[in-house]
C-alpha positions in Angstrom: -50.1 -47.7 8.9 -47.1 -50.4 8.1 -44.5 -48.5 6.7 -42.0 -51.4 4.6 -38.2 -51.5 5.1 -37.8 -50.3 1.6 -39.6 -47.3 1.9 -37.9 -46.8 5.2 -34.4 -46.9 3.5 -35.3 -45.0 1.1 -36.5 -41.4 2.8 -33.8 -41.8 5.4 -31.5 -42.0 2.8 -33.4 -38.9 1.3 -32.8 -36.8 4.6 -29.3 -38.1 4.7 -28.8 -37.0 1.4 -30.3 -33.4 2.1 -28.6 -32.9 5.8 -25.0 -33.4 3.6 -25.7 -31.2 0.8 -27.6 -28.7 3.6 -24.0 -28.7 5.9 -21.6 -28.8 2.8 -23.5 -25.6 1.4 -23.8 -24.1 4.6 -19.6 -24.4 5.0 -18.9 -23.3 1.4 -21.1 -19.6 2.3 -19.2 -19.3 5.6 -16.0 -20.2 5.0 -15.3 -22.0 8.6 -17.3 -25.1 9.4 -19.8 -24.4 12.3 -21.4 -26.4 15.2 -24.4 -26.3 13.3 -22.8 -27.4 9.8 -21.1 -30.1 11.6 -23.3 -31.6 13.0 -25.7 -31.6 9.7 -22.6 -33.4 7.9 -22.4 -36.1 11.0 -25.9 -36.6 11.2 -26.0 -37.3 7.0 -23.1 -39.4 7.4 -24.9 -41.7 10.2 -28.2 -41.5 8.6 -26.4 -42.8 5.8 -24.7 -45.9 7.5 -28.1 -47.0 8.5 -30.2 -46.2 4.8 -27.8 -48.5 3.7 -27.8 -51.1 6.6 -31.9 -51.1 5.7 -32.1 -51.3 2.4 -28.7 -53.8 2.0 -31.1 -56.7 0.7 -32.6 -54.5 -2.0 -29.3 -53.4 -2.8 -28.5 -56.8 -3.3 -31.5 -57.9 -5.8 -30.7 -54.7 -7.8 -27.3 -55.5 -8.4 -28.5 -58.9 -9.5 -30.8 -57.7 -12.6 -28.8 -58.0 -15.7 -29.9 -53.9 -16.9 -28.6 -53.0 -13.4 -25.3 -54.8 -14.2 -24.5 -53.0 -17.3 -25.3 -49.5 -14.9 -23.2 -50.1 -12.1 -20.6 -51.1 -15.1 -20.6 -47.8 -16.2 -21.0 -46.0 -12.7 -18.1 -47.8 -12.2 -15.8 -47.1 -15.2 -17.7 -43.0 -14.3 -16.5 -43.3 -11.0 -12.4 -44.8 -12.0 -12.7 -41.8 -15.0 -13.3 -39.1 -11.9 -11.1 -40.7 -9.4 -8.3 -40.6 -12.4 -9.0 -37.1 -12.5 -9.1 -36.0 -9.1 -5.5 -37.9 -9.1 -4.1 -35.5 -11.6 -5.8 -32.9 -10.1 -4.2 -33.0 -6.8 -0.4 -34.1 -8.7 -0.8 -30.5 -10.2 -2.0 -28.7 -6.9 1.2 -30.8 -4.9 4.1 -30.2 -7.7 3.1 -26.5 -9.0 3.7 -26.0 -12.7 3.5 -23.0 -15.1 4.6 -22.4 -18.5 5.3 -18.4 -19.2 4.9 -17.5 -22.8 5.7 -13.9 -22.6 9.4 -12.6 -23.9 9.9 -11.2 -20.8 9.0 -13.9 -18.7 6.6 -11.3 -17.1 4.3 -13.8 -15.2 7.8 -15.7 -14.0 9.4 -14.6 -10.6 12.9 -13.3 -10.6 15.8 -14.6 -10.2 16.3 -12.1 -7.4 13.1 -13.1 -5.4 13.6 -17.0 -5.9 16.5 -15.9 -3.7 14.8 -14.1 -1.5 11.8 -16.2 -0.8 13.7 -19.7 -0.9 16.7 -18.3 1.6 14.0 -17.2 4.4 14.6 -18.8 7.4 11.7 -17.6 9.9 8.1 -17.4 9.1 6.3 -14.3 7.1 2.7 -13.9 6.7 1.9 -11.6 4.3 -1.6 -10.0 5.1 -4.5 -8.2 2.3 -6.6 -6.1 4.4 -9.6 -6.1 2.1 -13.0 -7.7 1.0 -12.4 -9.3 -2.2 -10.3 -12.2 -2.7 -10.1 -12.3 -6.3 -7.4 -9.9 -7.4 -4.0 -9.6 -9.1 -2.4 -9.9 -5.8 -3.5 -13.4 -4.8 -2.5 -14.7 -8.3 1.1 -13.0 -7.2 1.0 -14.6 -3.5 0.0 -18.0 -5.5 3.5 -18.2 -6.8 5.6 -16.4 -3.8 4.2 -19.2 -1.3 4.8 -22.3 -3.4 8.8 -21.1 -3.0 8.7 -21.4 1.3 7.2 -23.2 3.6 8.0 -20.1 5.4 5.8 -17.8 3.6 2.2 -17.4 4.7 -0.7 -15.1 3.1 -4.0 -14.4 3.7 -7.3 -12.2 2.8 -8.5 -10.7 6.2 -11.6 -8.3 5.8 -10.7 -5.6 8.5 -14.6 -5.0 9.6 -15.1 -8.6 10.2 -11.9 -9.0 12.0 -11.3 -5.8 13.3 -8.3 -7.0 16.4 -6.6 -8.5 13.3 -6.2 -5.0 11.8 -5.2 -3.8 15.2 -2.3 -6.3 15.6 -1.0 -5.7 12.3 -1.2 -1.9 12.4 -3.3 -1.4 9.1 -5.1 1.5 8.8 -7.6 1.7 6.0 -9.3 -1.0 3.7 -6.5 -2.8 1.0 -3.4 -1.7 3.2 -1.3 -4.7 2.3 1.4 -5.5 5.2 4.0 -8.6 5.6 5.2 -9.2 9.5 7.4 -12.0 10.9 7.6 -12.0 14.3 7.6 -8.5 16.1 8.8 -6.8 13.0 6.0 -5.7 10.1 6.8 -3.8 7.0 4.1 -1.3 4.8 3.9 -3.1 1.4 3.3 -0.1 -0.8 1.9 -0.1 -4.7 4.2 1.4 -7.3 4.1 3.6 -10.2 1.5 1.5 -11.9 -0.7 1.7 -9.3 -0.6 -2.0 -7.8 1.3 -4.0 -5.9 4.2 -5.8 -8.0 6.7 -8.4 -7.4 9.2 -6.1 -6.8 7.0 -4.0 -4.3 6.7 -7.4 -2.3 10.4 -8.8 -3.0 11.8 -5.2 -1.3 9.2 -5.2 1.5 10.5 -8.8 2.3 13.9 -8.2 2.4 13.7 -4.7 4.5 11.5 -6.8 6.7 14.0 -10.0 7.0 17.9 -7.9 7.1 19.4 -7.3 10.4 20.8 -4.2 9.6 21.4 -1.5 6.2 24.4 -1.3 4.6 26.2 2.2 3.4 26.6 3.0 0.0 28.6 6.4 -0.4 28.5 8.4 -3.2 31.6 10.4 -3.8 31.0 14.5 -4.5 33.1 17.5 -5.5 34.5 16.9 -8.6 31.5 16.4 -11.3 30.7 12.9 -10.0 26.9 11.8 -11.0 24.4 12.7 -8.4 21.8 10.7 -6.5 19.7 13.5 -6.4 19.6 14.5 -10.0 16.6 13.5 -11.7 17.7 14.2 -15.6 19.0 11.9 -17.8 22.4 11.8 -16.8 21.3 11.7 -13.0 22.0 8.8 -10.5 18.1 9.1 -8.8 16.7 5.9 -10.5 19.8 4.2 -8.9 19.5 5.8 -5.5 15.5 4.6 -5.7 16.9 0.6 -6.7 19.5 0.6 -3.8 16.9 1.5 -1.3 14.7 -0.8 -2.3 17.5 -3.6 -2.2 17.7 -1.9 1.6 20.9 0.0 1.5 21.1 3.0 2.7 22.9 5.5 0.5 24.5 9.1 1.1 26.7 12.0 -1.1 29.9 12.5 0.9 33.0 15.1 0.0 36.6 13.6 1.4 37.6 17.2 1.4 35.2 18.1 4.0 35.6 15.1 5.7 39.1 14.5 5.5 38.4 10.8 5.0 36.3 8.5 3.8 33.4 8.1 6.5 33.7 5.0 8.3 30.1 3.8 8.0 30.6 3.7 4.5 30.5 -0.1 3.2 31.1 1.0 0.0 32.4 3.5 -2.0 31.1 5.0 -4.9 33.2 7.5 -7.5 30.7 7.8 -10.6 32.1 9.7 -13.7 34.2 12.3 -12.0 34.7 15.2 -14.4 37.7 17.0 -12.5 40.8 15.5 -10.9 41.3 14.4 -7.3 43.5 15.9 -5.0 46.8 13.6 -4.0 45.3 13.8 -0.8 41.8 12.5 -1.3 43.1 9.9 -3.6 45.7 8.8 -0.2 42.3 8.3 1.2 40.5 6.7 -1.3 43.7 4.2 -1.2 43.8 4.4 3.0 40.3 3.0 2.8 41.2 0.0 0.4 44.1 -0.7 2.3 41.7 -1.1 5.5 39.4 -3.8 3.9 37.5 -1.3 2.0 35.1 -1.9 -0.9 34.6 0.7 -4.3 33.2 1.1 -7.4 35.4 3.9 -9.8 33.9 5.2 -13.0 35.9 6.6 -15.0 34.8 8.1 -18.4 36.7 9.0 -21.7 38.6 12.3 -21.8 38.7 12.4 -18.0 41.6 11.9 -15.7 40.5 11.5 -12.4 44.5 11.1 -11.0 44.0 7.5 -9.6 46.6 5.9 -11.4 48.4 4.9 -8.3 45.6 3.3 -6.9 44.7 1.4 -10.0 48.4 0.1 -10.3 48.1 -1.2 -7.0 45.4 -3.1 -8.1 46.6 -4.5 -11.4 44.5 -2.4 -13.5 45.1 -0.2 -16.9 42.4 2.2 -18.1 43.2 3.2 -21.6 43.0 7.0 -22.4 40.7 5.9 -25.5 36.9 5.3 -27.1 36.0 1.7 -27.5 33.7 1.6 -31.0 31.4 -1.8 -31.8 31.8 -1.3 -35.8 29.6 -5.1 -35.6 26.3 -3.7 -36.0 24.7 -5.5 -33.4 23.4 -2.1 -31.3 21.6 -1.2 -34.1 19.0 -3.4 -32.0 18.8 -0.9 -29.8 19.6 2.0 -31.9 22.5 2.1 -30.6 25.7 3.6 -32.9 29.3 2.0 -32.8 29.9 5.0 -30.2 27.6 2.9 -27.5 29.4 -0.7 -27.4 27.2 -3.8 -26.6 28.0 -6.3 -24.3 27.1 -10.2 -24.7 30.2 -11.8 -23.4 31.1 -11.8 -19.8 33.8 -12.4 -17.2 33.1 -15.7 -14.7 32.3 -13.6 -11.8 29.3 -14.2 -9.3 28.4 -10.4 -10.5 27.8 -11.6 -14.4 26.3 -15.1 -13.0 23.1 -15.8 -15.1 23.9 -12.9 -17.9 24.3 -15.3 -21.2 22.5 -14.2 -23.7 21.9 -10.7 -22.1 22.6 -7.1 -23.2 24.3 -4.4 -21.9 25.6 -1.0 -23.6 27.9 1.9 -22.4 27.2 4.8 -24.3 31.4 6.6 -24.9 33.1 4.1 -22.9 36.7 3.5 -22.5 38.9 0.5 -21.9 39.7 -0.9 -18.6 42.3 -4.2 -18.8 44.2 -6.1 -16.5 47.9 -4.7 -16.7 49.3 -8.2 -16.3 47.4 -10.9 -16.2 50.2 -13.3 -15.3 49.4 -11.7 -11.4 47.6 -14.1 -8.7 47.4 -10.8 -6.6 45.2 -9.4 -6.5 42.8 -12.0 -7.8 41.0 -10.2 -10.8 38.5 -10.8 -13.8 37.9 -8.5 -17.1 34.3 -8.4 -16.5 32.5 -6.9 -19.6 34.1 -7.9 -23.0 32.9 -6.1 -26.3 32.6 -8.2 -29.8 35.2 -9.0 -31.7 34.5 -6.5 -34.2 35.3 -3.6 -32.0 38.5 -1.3 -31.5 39.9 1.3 -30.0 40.0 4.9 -31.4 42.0 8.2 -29.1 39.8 10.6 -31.5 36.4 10.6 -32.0 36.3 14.1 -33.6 38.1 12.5 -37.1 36.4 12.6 -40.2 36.6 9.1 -40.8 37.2 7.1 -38.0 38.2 3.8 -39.1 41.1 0.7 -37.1 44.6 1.6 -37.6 46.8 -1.2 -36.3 49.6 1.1 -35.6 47.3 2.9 -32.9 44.4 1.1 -32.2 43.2 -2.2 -30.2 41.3 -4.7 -32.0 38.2 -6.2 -30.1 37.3 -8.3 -28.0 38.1 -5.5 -25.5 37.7 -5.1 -21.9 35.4 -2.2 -20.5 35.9 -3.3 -17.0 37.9 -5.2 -14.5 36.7 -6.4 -10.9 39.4 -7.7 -8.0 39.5 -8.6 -4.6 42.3 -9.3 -2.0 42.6 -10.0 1.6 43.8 -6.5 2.3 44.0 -6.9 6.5 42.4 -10.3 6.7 39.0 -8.1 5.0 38.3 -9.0 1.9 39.2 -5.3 -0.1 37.2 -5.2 -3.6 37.7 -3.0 -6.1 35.8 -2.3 -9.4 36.7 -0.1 -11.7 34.3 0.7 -15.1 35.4 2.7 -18.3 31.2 4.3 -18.0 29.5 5.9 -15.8 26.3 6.8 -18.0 25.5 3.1 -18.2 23.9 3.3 -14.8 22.4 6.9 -15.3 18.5 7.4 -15.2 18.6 7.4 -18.9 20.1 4.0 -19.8 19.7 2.1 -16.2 16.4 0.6 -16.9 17.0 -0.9 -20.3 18.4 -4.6 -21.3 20.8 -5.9 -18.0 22.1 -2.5 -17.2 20.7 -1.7 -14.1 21.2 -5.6 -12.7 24.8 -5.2 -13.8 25.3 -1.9 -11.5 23.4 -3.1 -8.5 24.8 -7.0 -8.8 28.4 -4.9 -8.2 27.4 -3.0 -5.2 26.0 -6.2 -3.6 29.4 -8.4 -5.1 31.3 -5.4 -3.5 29.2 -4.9 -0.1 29.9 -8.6 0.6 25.8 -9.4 0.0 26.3 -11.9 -2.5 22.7 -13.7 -1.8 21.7 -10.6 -3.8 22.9 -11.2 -6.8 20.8 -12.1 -9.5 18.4 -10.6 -12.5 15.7 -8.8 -11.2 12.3 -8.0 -11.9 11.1 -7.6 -15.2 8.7 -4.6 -16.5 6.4 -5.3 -20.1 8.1 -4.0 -23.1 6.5 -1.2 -25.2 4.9 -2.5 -27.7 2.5 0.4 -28.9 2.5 1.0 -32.6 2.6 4.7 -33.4 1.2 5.4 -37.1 1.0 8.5 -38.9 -2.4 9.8 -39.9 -1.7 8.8 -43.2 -1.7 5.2 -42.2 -4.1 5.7 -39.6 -6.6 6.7 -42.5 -5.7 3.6 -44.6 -5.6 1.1 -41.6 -9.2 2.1 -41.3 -10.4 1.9 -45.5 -8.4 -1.7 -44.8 -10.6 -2.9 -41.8 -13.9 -1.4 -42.6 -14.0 -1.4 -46.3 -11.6 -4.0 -48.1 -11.7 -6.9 -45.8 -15.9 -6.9 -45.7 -15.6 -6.2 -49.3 -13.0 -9.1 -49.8 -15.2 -11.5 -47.9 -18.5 -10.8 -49.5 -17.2 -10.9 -53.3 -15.5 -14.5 -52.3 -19.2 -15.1 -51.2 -20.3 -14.4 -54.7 -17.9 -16.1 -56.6 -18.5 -19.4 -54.4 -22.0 -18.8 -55.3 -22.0 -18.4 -58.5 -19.5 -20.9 -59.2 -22.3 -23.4 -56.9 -25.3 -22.3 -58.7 
């Protein structure tokens, strides 16, 4: 039987056309493209070279008919719409960009792991040690690896790929773990029971420091403790610097008769009870040697550091600062609890315009003479204008008195630095300590402010920034009362309101 070159053409072109779909399909179930899908995919390709070598001529005389002219017209114009398209397409997949509509900026990475991520210099592959591909977490990786070249992740199904598992060290199904080089690191969920941004930032930078710096908290004399987990406790902090990948202690001069050399910085939060002159020799030894510390000092407290805080150029006022603008109401916050919008140009306050933070009975802390180079010093925190200064808060009616009081913009803290023995001594001194306490650390900028101090002072200045954010609380708690007429609203006058429109219209039509 003659078969004619047309027909010819045509079912090779009809295999051709089925071997590419068959291989494409074939690579898109498997995921890796196969001997067997390959060759499918050649063969399709070749089998299509030669349907079209066959059939050229009527190729030709259909392009010639006038109907055929108007179709490859539009197959054309179809063709330049999807090309257009696939253009854009790929722009968006090269040059990444998302808009965040939230207040919080919650589906925007920090500040903090921008830093992070941007600043690695060797490679880290973060690994997901599970079946499905689809989760939270990828849509979290998305953005981390469009920040580094340096920053790998993949899905690896642990049954499938079992000496995977092995070299990583995971253990179970969804273990999530981030290695670079001979180094890995655990990448554990947090309190909400998935793994954040900041579960991933602090897994990365644990996994990329050489070595863990010292924090030292100062004990003995009523200071806030790490391990206290009320409200006026230090815990939430001790949790934040370990995740930032210092390593923090309590230590008592008295018992150590110094302050312990490992210690990269020094700590003194809210003491309650003076110093001895010898632990505050100490305290000024260790400044004097290059050292780095943060002193809180709270109203109606003297912790007998004034020598030390001459030294440095520094005056804390034995007074209240009050906020009489309003502006905590915000937060419900009285004039008692200043508000801070306005600070000093330090790399600690870099990025805070337009941020909040409060210090609930707070006292002023001021440059003594700010004609001095030396030490080099800023007011960091400044109040509104519409603040002052009161010695008694116990009065009746607390109100400015220009004899006594300081009229705002006032100073809550002061941070310096000089080249004590050619290493950089810092010094920070606060008129607060329950600004970083578990009770007020986690609301507006507080908590960035206290841990962007210990990083200025520990010399870790890559650190620096605004951290993670968590969703605001927007629940809407109702009484029954309104509970009950929420409901008549919804199921009762709404319908109600719609159908007797309904009527009206209708009768009006009819």
């Amino acid at each position: 039987m003659k078969v004619e070159r047309k027909e010819l053409a045509r079912f090779i072109w009809t295999l051709a056309a089925a071997m590419l779909i068959a291989g494409y399909l074939r690579y898109s179930i498997q995921g890796e493209l196969l001997p067997f899908s390959k060759g499918l995919l050649i063969a399709g390709g070749v089998l299509t070279i030669v349907a079209i070598v066959l059939g050229f001529r009527y190729i030709l005389e259909y392009c010639s008919k006038r109907s055929s002219k108007l179709g490859t017209n539009t197959a054309i114009l179809t063709v330049a719409v999807i090309a257009i398209l696939g253009l854009i397409n790929f722009a968006g997949f090269r040059h990444h960009k998302r808009i965040d509509l939230t207040n919080e900026k919650l589906f925007t990475l920090s500040d903090q792991t921008q830093k992070v991520v941007s600043g690695l210099k060797n490679d880290v592959t973060i690994v997901h040690f599970g079946k499905s591909s689809d989760t939270p977490l990828d849509d979290l990786m998305s953005e981390y690896t469009n920040l580094s070249p340096h920053l790998k992740f993949q899905n690896v199904d642990p049954q499938q790929k079992p000496d995977v598992a092995k070299q990583y060290g995971a253990t179970r199904m969804g273990d999530v773990i981030a290695a670079s080089g001979p180094r890995t690191e655990h990448i554990e969920s947090g309190s909400r029971g998935q793994i954040s941004e900041e579960d991933v930032t602090s897994a990365l930078l644990k996994l990329t420091r050489d070595k863990s710096k010292t924090v030292c908290f100062v004990t003995g004399h009523g200071e806030k403790s790490i391990s206290d987990t009320s409200g006026t406790g230090y815990s939430v902090a001790d949790q934040g610097l370990k995740k930032e990948t210092y390593a923090d202690k309590s230590v008592n001069l008295v018992s150590e008769n110094q302050v312990p050399s490992d210690c990269d910085v020094l700590v003194i939060a809210g003491p309650t009870q003076s110093y001895f002159p010898q632990e505050a020799a100490m305290i000024s030894k260790y400044l004097d040697a290059g050292g780095k510390a943060l002193i809180e000092v709270d109203p109606e407290t003297d912790p007998k550091l004034d020598d030390i805080f001459k030294v440095w150029n520094i005056n804390v006022g034995n007074n209240f600062a009050l906020d009489a603008s309003g502006v905590g109401r915000l937060i419900g916050a009285g004039p008692a609890i200043p508000l801070v919008t306005d600070y000093g140009a330090s790399p600690i306050t870099k990025g805070f315009d337009g941020s909040m933070t409060f210090f609930p009975l707070a006292r002023t802390v001021t440059l003594a003479d700010k004609s001095k180079s030396d030490p080099q010093a800023v007011e960091l925190l400044k109040t509104s204008p519409r603040s002052f200064t009161t010695t008694n808060l116990k009065a009746k009616e607390i109100k400015y008195d220009p004899k006594t009081d300081t009229l705002g913009p006032l100073s809550l803290a002061v941070a310096a630095n000089r080249n004590a023995a050619e290493k950089g001594a810092r010094l920070i001194v606060i008129g607060d300590s329950d600004y970083a306490a578990n009770q007020a650390i986690s609301q507006t900028r507080n908590g960035d402010l206290f841990y962007n101090m210990v990083d200025w002072l520990a010399q870790d200045e890559n650190l620096i920034s605004i951290r993670p954010k968590s969703p605001a609380n927007r629940r809407v708690n109702m009484t029954e009362g309104q509970a009950a007429a929420l409901k008549w609203i919804d199921l009762v006058f709404l319908p109600g309101l719609v159908i007797l429109s309904g009527v009206y219209i209708w009768w009006k039509r009819r």
